[in-house]
C-alpha positions in Angstrom: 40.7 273.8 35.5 38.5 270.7 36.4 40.3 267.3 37.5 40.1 266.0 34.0 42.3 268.6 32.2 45.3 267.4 34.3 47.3 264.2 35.0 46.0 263.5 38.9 50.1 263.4 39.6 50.4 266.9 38.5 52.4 269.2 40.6 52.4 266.8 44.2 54.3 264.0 43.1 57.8 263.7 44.5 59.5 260.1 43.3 62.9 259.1 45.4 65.9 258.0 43.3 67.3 255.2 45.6 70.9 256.5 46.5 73.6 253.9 46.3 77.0 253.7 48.2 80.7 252.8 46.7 83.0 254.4 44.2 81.0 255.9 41.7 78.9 257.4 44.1 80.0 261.3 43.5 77.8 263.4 45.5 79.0 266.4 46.0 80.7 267.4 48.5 81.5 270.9 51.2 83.3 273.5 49.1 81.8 271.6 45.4 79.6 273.4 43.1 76.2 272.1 43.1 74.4 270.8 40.3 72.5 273.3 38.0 69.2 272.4 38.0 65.9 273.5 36.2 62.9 275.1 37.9 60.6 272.6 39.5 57.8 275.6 38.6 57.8 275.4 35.3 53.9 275.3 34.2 54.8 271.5 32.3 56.6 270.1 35.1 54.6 267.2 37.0 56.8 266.6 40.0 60.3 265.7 40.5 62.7 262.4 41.0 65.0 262.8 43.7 68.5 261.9 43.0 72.1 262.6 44.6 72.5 265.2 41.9 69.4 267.0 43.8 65.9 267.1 43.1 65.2 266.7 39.3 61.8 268.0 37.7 59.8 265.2 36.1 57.8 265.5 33.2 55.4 263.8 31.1 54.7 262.2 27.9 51.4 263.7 27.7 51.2 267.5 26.1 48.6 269.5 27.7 46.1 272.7 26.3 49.0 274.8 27.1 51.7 273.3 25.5 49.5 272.6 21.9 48.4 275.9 22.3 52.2 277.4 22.7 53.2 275.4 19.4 50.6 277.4 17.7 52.0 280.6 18.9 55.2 279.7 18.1 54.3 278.7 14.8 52.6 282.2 13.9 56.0 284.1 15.3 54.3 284.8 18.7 57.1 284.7 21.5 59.0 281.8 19.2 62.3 283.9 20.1 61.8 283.1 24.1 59.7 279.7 23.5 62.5 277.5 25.6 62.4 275.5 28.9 65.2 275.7 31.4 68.4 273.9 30.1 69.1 271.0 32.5 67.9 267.2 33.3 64.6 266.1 33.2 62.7 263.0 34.1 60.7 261.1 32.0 58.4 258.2 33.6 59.7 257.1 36.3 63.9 256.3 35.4 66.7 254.8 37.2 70.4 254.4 37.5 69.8 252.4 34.0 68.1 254.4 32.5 69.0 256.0 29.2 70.0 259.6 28.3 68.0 261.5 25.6 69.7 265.0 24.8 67.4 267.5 23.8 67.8 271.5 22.7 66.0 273.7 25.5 63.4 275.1 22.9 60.1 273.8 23.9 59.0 272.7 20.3 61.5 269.8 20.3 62.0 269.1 23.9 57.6 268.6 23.8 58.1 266.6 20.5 60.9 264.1 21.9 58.9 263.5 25.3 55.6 263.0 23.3 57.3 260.8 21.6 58.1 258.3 24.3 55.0 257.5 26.3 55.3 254.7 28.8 58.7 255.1 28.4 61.4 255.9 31.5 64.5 257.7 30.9 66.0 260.9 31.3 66.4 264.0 29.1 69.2 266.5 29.1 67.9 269.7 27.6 70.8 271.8 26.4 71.0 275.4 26.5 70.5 276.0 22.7 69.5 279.9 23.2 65.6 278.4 22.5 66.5 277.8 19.0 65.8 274.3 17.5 68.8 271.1 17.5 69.7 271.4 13.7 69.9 275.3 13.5 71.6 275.6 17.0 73.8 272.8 15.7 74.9 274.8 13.3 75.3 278.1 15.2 77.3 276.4 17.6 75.1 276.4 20.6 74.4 272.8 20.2 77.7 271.4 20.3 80.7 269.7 22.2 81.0 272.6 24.9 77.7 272.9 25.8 77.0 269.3 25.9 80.6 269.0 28.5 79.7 271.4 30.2 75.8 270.3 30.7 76.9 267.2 31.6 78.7 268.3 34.6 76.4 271.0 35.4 73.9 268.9 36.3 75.4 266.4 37.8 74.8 263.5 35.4 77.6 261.3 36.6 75.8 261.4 39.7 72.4 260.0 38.4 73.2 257.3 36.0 75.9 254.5 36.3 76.3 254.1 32.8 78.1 256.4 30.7 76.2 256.5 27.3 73.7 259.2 25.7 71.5 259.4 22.7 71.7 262.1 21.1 69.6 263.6 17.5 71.1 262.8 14.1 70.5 266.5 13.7 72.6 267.9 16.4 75.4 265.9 14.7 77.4 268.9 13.0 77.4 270.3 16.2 79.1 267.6 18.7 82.6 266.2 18.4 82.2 262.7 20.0 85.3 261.6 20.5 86.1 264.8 22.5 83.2 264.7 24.6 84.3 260.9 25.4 87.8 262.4 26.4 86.2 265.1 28.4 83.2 263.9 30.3 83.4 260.3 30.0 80.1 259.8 28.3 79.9 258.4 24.7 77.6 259.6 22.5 75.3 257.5 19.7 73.3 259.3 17.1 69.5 257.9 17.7 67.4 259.1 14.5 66.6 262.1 12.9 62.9 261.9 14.1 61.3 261.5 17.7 58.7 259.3 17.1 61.4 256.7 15.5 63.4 256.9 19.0 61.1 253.7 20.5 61.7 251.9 17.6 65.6 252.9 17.4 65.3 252.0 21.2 64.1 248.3 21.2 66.3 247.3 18.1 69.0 248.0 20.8 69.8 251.5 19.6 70.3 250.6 15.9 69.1 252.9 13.3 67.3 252.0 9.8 67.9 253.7 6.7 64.8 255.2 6.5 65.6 257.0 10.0 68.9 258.3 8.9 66.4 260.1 6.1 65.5 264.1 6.4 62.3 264.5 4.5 60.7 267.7 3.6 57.5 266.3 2.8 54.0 268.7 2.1 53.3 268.7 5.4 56.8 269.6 6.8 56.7 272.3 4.8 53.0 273.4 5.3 53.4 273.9 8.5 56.6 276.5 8.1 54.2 278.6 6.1 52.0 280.9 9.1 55.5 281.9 10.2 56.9 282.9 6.9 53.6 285.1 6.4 53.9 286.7 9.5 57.5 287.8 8.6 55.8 289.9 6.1 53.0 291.6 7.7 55.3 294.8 9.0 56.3 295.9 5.5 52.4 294.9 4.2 50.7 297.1 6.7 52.9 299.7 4.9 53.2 298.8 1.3 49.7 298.0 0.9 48.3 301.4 2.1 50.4 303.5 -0.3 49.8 301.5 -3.4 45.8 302.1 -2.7 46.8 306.2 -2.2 49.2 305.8 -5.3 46.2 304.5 -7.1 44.0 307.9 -7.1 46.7 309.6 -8.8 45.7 309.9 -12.1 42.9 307.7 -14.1 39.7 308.9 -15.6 37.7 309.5 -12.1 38.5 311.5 -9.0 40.8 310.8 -6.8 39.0 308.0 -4.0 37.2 306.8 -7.3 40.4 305.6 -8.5 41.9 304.8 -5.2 39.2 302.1 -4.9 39.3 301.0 -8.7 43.1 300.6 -9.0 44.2 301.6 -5.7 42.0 298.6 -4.5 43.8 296.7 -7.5 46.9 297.4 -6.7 46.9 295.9 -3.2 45.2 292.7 -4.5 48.1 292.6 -6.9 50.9 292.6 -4.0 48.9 290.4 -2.0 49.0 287.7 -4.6 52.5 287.9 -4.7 52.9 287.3 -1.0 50.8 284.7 -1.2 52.4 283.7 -4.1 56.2 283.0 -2.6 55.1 282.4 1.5 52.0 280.0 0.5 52.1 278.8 -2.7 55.5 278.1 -3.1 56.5 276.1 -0.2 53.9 273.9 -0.9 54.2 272.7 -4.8 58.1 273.5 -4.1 59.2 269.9 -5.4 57.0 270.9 -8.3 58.1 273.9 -9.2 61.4 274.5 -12.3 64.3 275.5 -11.7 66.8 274.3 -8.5 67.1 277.9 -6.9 64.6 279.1 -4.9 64.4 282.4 -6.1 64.2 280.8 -10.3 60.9 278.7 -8.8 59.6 281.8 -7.8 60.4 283.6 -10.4 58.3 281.0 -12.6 55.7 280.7 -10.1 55.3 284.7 -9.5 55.0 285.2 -13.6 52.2 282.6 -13.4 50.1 284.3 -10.7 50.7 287.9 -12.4 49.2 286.4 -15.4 46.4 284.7 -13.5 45.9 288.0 -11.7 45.7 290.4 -14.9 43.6 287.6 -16.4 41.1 288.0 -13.3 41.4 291.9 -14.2 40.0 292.4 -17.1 41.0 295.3 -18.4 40.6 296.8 -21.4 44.6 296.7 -23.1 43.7 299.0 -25.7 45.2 301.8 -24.2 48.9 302.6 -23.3 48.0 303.4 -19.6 46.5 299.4 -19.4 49.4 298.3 -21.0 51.9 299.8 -18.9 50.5 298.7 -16.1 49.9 295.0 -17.0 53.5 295.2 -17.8 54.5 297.1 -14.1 52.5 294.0 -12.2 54.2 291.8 -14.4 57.5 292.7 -13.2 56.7 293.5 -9.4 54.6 290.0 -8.5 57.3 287.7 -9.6 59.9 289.7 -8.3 58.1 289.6 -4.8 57.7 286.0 -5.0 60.8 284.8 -5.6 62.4 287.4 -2.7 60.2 285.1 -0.4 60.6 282.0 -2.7 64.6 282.8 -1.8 63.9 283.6 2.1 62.1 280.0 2.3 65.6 278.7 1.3 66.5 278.8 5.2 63.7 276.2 6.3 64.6 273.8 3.3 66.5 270.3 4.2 68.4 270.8 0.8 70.4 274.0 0.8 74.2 275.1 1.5 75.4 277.9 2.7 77.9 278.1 -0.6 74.9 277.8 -2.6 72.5 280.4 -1.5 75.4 283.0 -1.3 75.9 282.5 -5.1 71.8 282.5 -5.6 72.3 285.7 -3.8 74.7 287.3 -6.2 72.4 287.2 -8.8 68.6 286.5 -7.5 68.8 289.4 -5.5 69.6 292.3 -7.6 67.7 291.2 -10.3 64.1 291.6 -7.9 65.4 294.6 -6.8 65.4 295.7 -10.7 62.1 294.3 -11.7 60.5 295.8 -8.5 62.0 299.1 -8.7 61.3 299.1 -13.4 57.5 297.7 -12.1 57.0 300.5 -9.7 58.5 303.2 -11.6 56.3 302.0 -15.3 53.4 301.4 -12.7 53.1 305.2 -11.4 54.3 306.3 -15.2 51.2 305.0 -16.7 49.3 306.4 -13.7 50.2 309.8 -14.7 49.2 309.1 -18.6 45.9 307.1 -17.7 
């Protein structure tokens, strides 16, 4: 890597946090537990502020090839489970005693997107240990919440680096973090900054006051575009398995030999399921506003009846015959029952879904694909043996 690829601080620069003497001076002292502190060797780390908590690893605004290029991964399902950076304080800039705190979650997608977020700015972020999983699922699994953030907070020895006792935490992470009690227990009060990062300098200079339109979770097109390599990587496993016995399953029978048909129907066949993957993990997250219906699983049903008849259309067969018939009717049971089981799955990255409400989706969304796939199948290899 030449010169050019890195910030010239990177790695050598140590930055001294001025100690100060008096009362609220709480360095610790022999027989104290010393602050927990992140790795200064963490590949994104530029450095470190020292502080009398102990040296703190400084960071900054800038992403480089290595943290882009781990989004991507993350987004396609590679290593997304262990994509987290040590829980802990962090540096940002070059901050003080007045400095504020930013809590973060420790996985790396949202602790890159808050610092990015914030160039020329100086503060310090408190990364919490979330199990890598993002603020608003981790707040509501728990591990974004009033413990974690208590016990961070002492941890690392935050009373130590700032005189002030406020921090800023996400709108998202709300459900998770009782603010009174972490007042009562640490000593720190807690605001709610916005629900996006790059709204955070604006929240900042309009001395920490939120608009409307911040305190608004969108799930625009390309909020949700972006969800989509992940959802199709979900469903490679059961493809790479599905898709090779249709195309066998499509020799039996039919007016040729056996590999005749496996490439004529067989070949068919796979399209078919395809379509309907592509269908409910790429279709239907984006035209989801679009689509009728308010479960997931109806849009898909809707949608997945609309690609079967595009896909039969695209066929053309000859319908004349029972064999034909049976099987436009098998395809049009199996792709929109495909659909709308992944139409329903995308109901966990949606902004607009309870937990109440997807349980009672479930009750009847579900068994109802499980009995147009299994019918589809089962008339699909019975006109196979009449063909």
């Amino acid at each position: 890597m030449n010169q050019t690829d890195q910030p010239s601080c990177q790695k050598e620069e140590t930055i001294v946090f001025p100690t100060y003497s008096g009362s609220t001076c709480c360095s610790s002292g022999i027989g104290e537990a010393q602050p927990d502190r992140p790795r200064l060797d963490q590949d994104f780390v530029i450095g470190s502020v020292s502080t009398p908590a102990g040296s703190v690893p400084r960071v900054s605004s800038q992403l480089e090839w290595r943290d882009h290029w781990g989004t991507v991964k993350a987004r396609w399902g590679v290593g997304r489970m262990d994509y987290a950076v040590d829980p802990g304080l962090y540096a940002l800039g070059n901050p003080d005693r007045e400095s504020p705190v930013l809590v973060s979650a420790n996985y790396k997608m949202s602790f890159d997107e808050l610092r990015s977020a914030l160039p020329g700015r100086d503060l310090w972020i408190l990364a919490l240990d979330t199990k890598g999983i993002n603020v608003w699922c981790a707040a509501g699994k728990g591990t974004f919440g009033t413990e974690e953030l208590v016990q961070r907070i002492e941890s690392s020895g935050l009373n130590q680096v700032v005189s002030h006792r406020s921090l800023i935490l996400p709108q998202l992470g709300a459900p998770g973090v009782a603010a009174h009690t972490v007042k009562k227990r640490s000593g720190f009060g807690v605001r709610f900054g916005p629900i996006n990062a790059r709204d955070l300098p604006a929240y900042m200079d309009a001395g920490f006051k939120a608009t409307s339109e911040m305190r608004l979770k969108t799930f625009a097109l390309r909020e949700r575009a972006v969800l989509i390599p992940v959802e199709l990587v979900e469903t490679i496993k059961p493809s790479l398995i599905i898709a090779p016995v249709l195309f066998l399953l499509g020799g039996i029978g039919g007016p040729a030999g056996f590999w005749a048909n496996a490439l004529n129907d067989g070949s068919f066949a796979v399209l078919a399921f395809l379509s309907a993957i592509v269908g409910g993990a790429v279709i239907h997250p984006l035209l989801l506003p679009h689509l009728p219906g308010r479960a997931f699983s109806a849009k898909g049903l809707w949608l997945g009846a609309a690609v079967a008849l595009a896909v039969l259309f695209l066929q053309g067969s000859d319908w004349s015959t029972w064999a034909a018939r049976f099987g436009a009717l098998a395809w049009l049971l199996i792709i929109p029952a495909v659909t709308a089981y992944l139409a329903m799955n995308f109901t966990g990255c949606s902004t607009y879904t309870s937990l109440s409400g997807v349980k009672r989706e479930m009750q009847w969304a579900l068994p109802l694909e499980i009995g147009m796939g299994v019918s589809g199948f089962a008339i699909w290899i019975a006109s196979r043996a009449i063909a």
